[in-house]
Every structure is written in C-alpha cells, then in structure tokens.
N, C-alpha and C positions, 0 to 999 in steps of 0.2 A: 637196701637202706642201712647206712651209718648208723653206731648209738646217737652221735650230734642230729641225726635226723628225727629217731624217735624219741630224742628227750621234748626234740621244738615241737616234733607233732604231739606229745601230750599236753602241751600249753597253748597250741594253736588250735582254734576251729576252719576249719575249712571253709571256704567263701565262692557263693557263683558271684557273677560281675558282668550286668547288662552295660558294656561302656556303651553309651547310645550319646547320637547328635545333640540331643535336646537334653539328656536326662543321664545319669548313671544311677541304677539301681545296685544295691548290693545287699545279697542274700545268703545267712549263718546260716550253717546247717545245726537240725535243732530248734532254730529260732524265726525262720523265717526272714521276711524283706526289715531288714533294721534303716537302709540309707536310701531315701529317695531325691534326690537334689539335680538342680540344672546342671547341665555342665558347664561352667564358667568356674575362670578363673581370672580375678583383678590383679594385675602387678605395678609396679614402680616402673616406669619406662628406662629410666636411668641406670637403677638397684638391678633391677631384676626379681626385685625380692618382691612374694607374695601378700598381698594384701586383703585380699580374700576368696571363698572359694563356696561352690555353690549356691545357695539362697542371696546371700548376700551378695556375691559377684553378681549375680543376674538382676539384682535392683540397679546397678552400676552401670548396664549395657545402655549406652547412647546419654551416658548423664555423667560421666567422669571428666575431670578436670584434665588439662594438656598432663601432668607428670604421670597419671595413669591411666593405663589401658585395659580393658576387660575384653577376654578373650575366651574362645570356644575353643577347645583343643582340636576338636574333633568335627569333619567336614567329611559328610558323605555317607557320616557310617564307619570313617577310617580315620585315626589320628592324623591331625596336621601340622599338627605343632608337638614332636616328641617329647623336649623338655620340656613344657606347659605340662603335655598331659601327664607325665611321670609322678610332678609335682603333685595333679588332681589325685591320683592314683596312689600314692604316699598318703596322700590327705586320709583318702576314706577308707583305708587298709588300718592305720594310724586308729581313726576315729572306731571303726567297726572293734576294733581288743583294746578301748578305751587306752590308746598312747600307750601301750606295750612294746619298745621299742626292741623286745628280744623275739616276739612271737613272730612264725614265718609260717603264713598259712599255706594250704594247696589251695589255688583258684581255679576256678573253672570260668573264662571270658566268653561271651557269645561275641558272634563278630558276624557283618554281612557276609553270602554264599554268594562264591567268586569270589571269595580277598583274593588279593597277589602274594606272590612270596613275600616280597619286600614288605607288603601291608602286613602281612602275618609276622613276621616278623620286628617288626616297630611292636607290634599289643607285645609279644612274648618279653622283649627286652625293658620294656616302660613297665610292664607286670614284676618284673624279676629284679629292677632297679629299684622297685617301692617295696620288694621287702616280700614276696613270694616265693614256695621256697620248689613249688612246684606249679608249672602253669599249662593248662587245659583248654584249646580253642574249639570253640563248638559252632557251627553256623546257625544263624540266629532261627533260621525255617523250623529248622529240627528240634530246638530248645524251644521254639513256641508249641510246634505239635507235641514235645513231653508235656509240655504245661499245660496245655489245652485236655489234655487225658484222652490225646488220640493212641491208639496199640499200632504203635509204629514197628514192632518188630514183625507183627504178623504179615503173610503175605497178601495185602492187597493194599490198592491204591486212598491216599488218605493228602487232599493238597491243602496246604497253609499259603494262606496268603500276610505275609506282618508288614504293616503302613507305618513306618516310624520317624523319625525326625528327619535324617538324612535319607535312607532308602526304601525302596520297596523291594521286598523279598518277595517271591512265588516260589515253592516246591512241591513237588511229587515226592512221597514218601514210600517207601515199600520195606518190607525185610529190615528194619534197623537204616536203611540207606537211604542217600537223595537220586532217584532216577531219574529225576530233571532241575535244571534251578535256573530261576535269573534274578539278576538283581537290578532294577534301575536306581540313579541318583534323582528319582521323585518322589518325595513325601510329603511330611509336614513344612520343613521349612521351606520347600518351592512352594505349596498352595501361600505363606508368609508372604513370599515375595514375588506370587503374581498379584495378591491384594493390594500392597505395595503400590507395585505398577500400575493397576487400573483406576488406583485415586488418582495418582499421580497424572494419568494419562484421559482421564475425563474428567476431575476436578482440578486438576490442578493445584492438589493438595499434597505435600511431604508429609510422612505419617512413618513413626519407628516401626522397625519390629517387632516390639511390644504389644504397639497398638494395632497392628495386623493381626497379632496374633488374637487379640482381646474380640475383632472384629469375628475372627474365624468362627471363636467359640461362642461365641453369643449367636449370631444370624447368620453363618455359614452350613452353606446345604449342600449335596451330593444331586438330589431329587428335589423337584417342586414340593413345596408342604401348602397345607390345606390354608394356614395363618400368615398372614404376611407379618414379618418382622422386621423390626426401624431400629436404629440405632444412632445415636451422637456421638461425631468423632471430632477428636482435635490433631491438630498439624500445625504446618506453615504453610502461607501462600507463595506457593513455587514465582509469580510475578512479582508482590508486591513485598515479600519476603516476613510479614507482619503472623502473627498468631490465628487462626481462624477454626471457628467449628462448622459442620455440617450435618446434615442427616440423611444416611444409605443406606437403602432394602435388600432385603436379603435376595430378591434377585437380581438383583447390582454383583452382589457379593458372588452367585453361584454364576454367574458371566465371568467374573474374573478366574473362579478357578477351571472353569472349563477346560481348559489347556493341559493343567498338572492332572486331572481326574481322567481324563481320556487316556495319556498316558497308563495309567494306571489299567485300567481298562484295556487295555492292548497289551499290554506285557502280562498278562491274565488269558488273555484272547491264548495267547502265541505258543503260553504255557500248553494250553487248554488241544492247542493242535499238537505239541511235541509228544505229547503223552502216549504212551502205549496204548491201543485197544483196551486190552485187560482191563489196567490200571483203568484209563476212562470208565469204563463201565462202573466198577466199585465207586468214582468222584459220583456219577449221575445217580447212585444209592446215595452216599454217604453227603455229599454238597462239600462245600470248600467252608472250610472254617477262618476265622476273617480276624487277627488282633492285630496288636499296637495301639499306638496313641490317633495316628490318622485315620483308622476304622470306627475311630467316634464323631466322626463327622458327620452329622446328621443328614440318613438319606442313604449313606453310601451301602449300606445292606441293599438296598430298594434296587438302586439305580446299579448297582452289580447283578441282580437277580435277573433283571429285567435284559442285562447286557448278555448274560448269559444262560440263562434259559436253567439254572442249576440252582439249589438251595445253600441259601446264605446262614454260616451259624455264626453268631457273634458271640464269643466270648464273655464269662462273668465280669472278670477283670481286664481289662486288655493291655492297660498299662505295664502291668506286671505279668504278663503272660510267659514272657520270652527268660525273665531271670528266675522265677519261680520253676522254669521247665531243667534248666542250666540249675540250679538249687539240687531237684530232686534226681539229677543223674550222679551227683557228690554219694548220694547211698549207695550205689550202683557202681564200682570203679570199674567193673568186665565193661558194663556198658559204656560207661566213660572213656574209658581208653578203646571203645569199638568204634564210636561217632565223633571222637575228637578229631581235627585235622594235622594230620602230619606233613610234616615240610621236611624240605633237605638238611634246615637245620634240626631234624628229629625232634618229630611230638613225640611227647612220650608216652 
C-alpha cells in the first residue's frame, strides 16, 4: 500500500454493502447499518440525469409521468443495469462519508453464491467506479452465517438458507468454506409477482407491485394459520378498464404463492441430499438457520420444519443479517481475504 493509500485510509471508514433486489444495506465499521433504502433509482428518460434514489425512487415506481422512469438496477441478485446501478452506488458511498468527495473506502459487497464471472465482475467495477478504493466480494450464504453468529471456521456442518428479494441462497458451511451452495432466482420479488398473477388470473384485477407486495405482508402465509385474515385491495378492472376494490383471504393469497414457496422448498430438499454424511449429521444437531427478508413470511419456519423433518432457527434480525455478517468480517481482513471470491480478474 502507497502513502496516497494510507492517507485516503485515514479519512475513509471502511463499508460492507448488502447490494440486494429490493434493498441496499450499507454497513460502517464502528457504526453499524447507517443506509437501509429500496433499490431504485428515478431518471429523466431524455437527460439521463438522476432524479431520485432510494425511498423516494420507490414512491415513484408505477406512478411516474412518460419523461421519467424509475428503475431497479438490480435483478436477481445481480446488476442489470451497470450505469443505473453505479449511479445508486456513488449515491450511498457519497451519502455513507456525508459527500466527502475525497474519501475512497474498502468495501466489502455480499453478492449471490454462483455469481459468474462477468456478474462478479459488473459489482467490482460499479464498486470501483463510485469511489472504492478497494473492493471485497463475499457470497451472501457465508455473510449471513457470519451474521447469524454461526463458527463457521470450525469443522462441522452449519447450513444457511437467505430468502431475499431477487434469490434464494442455500449453503453448507464447513472450515471457513462453502461445501455446497445453490442459488435459485426465487424469492420475494417472484412470491410479488405470482400475487400479481393470481388477482389477475381469478379476479381479474391489475394490482402494482406495490400492492402485491402490501398484500404479502399483511395476509401472506407459508403455513395455514389458526386466524383467517381479509384484506381490501384496489386495482383496475382488466375488462371494464375502470378502478375497482375487492376483498382477499389469506388463503387466496397462500394459493397464489404456492408455486415460489415449493421452489424454495426443493432447492433446500436438493441442498439437504448433496450434503456430506458428516456434515448432515452436525445440520440434524444444529437445524438450518433461516434469514433475509422472505423468511418473514409468516409460516415459512412451520411449513420448512414440517418439509424437512429438521429444526428451523429464525434469526433476530433477518433483514440485516447478511450486511451485518459482511460488516463484521471488515475486522477480520485474514478472514476477509480467506472467504472473499477471487476471479481472474484478481480478488484481492
């Protein structure tokens, strides 16, 4: 390391950085989760130029006028829109050393298990573009199991499952390593948009993603509950094209996600057979530990337990699981540079 480097690391704090579907988290070391915001970003269709970013971009999705668009950088879990998300990622690099346009912190990114090269590569360069002066990719499993306060270096088996906006991660953890991992593109935003579809497709009601999403959290289940719960939604009449409200039960609601939750449930399954003996034995002690934002789905402890015959532990926080874990390997840099992924363009 250059003096130009440790002058900027006495002025920079070092930053983990959950870039997530739904959400970017971003976590000081020292300080803990300072930025919790949607991921959106609103632009000028014409300009280019940004007009807002986070809280306020996501008021804007499905309500913006023809000259702007509000957009999701990130699909899947993986950037989709480079220059969008650089943009986002300037924003809250920016915002995190209140507009210190000299400070170049070390980040540490959690990123789905299985990115591609090329995926891995987009986060390193949109990181390095906003002003990073060193950048750390960590798969999102392993940064939940730090968080979650599993002893991931010890040898025995210890699996994370994280439900989050764009994916679902399952892993096996052993020795510091991933002994198994998958990732599907099902999470929160598919249970969104099979709700979506099933107003759609039995009422014959249009309903945003907003209000799916509103749907989810209010009367959305994993498992039967004991309470039946009713909800009032508004749309449009897909026929008559006019405004209309209606009222849907919460097992309306656990029919439509049937579909994304089985999923789920099978890539758990799949996990659950790849695993080593060993390793299985320590999960049937230990149970599968369960964060993200889609393991507050109510139910889905229940109806995972029940799926797999294995002890569910849910998480204090779940939202913050995966950037708080990605946070506390910043004290850590052996560790950091042991579980970070290197690519051919050198992690470093």
């Amino acid at each position: 390391m250059g003096l130009a480097d440790t002058i900027l690391g006495w002025f920079s704090r070092d930053l983990a950085i959950d870039l997530g579907t739904a959400n970017t988290l971003v976590f000081m070391k020292g300080e803990g989760t300072i930025i919790n915001e949607p991921s959106v970003v609103a632009v000028e269709r014409k300009t280019g130029r940004v007009v807002a970013i986070g809280k306020e971009a996501k008021r804007m999705l499905g309500r913006t006028p023809e000259n702007i668009v509000a957009i999701r950088p990130m699909r899947d879990g993986v950037i989709a829109d480079f220059e969008i998300a650089e943009k986002m990622l300037s924003h809250f690099l920016k915002k995190a050393h209140h507009r210190n346009a000299f400070v170049r912190p070390r980040v540490s990114i959690c990123v789905p298990s299985r990115i591609t090269q090329v995926e891995q590569r987009a986060v390193r360069d949109s990181a390095e573009m906003a002003g990073a002066r060193e950048v750390y990719l960590i798969e999102e499993p392993m940064a939940a199991a730090i968080g979650a306060g599993l002893p991931i270096s010890e040898p025995s088996g210890n699996m994370v499952v994280d439900i989050g906006g764009g994916t679902t991660d399952v892993a096996v953890i052993s020795l510091a390593g991933i002994v198994y991992s998958k990732s599907v593109k099902v999470a929160g935003d598919k249970m969104d948009e099979a709700i979506v579809n099933y107003v759609k497709r039995r009422h014959n009601l249009l309903i945003g993603d907003h209000m799916a999403e509103r749907i989810k959290f209010e009367i959305g289940s994993a498992y039967p509950m004991e309470e039946r719960k009713t909800m009032m939604i508004k749309g449009r009449d897909f026929i008559s094209g006019v405004p209309k409200t209606l009222v849907i039960d919460d097992i309306e609601v656990r029919e439509a996600l049937l579909e994304p939750i089985s999923a789920i449930v099978n890539t758990i399954k799949v996990a659950l057979e790849n695993t080593p003996p060993e390793l299985a034995g320590d999960i049937l002690d230990r149970g599968i530990v369960l964060t993200g934002g889609g393991s507050m789905l109510r139910g889905m402890d229940v109806r995972l337990r029940e799926e797999t015959d294995l002890p569910i532990i849910l998480v204090d926080d779940p939202l913050s699981t995966v950037v708080n874990g990605t946070g506390k390997v910043l004290e850590d840099l052996d560790l950091l540079r042991k579980i970070s992924i290197a690519s051919e363009w050198g992690g470093r």
